[in-house]
C-alpha positions, 0 to 999 in steps of 0.5 A: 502504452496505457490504454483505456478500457470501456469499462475505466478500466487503467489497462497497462500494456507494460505489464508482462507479469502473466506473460508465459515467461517463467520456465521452472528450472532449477536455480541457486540463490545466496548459497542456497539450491531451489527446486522448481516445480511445474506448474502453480501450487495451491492449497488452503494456505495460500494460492500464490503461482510461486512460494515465496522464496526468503531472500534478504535482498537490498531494495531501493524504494521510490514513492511519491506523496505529491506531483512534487515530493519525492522520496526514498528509502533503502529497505530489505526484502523479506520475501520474494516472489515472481510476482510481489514481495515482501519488504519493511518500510520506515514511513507510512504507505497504504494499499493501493499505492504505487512504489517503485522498487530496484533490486538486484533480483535474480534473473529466474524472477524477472518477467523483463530486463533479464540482462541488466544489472538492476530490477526496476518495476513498479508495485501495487500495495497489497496489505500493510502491517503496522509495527512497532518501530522501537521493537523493529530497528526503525521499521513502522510498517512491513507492506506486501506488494505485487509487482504490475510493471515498468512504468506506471499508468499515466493518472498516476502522474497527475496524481500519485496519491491516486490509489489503485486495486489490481483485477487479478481474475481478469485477464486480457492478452496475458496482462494484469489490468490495474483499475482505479479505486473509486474514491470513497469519500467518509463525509458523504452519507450518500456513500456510507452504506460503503464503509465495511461497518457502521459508526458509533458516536463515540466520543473518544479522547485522542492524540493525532500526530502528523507524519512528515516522511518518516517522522511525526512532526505535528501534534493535537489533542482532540476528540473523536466525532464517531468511530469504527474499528476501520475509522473516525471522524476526529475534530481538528484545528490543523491544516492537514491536507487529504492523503496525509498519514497520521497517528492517532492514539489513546492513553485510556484505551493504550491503543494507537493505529496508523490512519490516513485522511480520506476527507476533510469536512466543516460542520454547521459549528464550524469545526474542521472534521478528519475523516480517517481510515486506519492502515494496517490494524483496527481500533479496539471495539 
């Protein structure tokens, strides 16, 4: 059941993430003997409720990027905990998308679906880090996730672009509560005091080069409108539809960064501008 909160907040009843589920207990994974310890640990590094425990696991991930497009990928965990994990993808994704993952995850990590063979929930993503795909078999980002749940909120039927933020100090019955990200549109000068940081207009030759799942497909020569370490407006003559993942690059400044559409704006010369966000890096400032 997915209910709505009075303040728009998305509240997931499905999600038993916070549920007091977990008993430490010692267990062995691959070979390998954990200790479990009572109670979260915390310290300056790191504040996770578990430390991550690096399991190899095969993972099979579901996204969508339309109410019509489907698609998968078989990837490896890097690490795991009872909360989120860590795995490399070969396609682009940004955080506050949704994922659905299946794995075989040991049953002292699962918050449900203790006796089935397979570990299906769905993922919130957390951060992104964009790799080198020549250096790392193939993998172009590797994605930190927190898991929210079995099934989605309804919104991300209609639509599954929709992005979404996870309000971790706020807590009701023992339930995450996942929230929609307002849509920060780039072109509106009403919402520009938004951005982290202001835009320099600086025209800059670049490359854009869309991404078609896992391969770049179209390409422009094209120059940036303005730019920030955190995004561009860049000139267009192509159709690509808001929510599409681009690569924009510079030969002269021997950079290229992942980047998502946010909006698409026609200017009083009658030129179509891409507003950008870059994913996983910043441009070089």
């Amino acid at each position: 059941m997915v209910s709505q909160s009075d303040k728009g907040s998305i509240i997931v009843d499905e999600i038993e993430l916070c549920r007091p589920f977990y008993k430490p207990a010692n267990f062995s994974i691959e070979g390998r003997f954990f200790l479990a310890k009572e109670g979260p640990k915390f310290n300056q590094k790191s504040q996770r409720l578990r430390e991550r425990i690096p399991l190899t696991l095969p993972v099979r991930v579901l996204g969508r990027d339309s109410p019509d497009s489907e698609w998968t990928e078989m990837s490896r965990l890097v690490d795991v905990t009872p909360f989120g994990a860590r795995f490399r993808l070969s396609r682009p994704t940004e955080v506050g998308r949704l994922l659905h993952l299946t794995l075989a995850m040991p049953r002292q990590l699962r918050a449900f679906d203790h006796v089935e063979d397979q570990y299906r929930v769905w993922c919130l993503v957390r951060n992104v880090r964009l790799l080198d795909p020549q250096k790392e078999k193939g993998a172009l980002v590797e994605v930190g996730v927190a898991f929210v749940g079995k099934r989605p909120p309804r919104s991300y039927e209609q639509n599954p672009t929709r992005r979404y933020d996870v309000a971790q100090s706020r807590m009701e019955k023992g339930l995450w509560i996942a929230y929609e990200k307002s849509a920060e549109q780039l072109d509106e000068v009403a919402v520009a005091d938004k951005r982290k940081e202001s835009r320099q207009l600086i025209p800059i030759e670049v490359v854009i080069e869309i991404f078609e799942g896992d391969k770049l497909v179209h390409s422009e020569n094209t120059v940036t409108e303005n730019i920030s370490r955190q995004g561009a407006a860049v000139f267009t003559s192509l159709d690509i539809a808001v929510g599409a993942f681009i690569k924009m690059s510079s030969e002269l400044h021997n950079t290229s960064v992942l980047a998502v559409v946010r909006s698409r704006r026609k200017g009083a010369d009658g030129i179509m501008r891409l507003h950008l966000e870059f994913v996983g890096s910043e441009w070089p400032l």
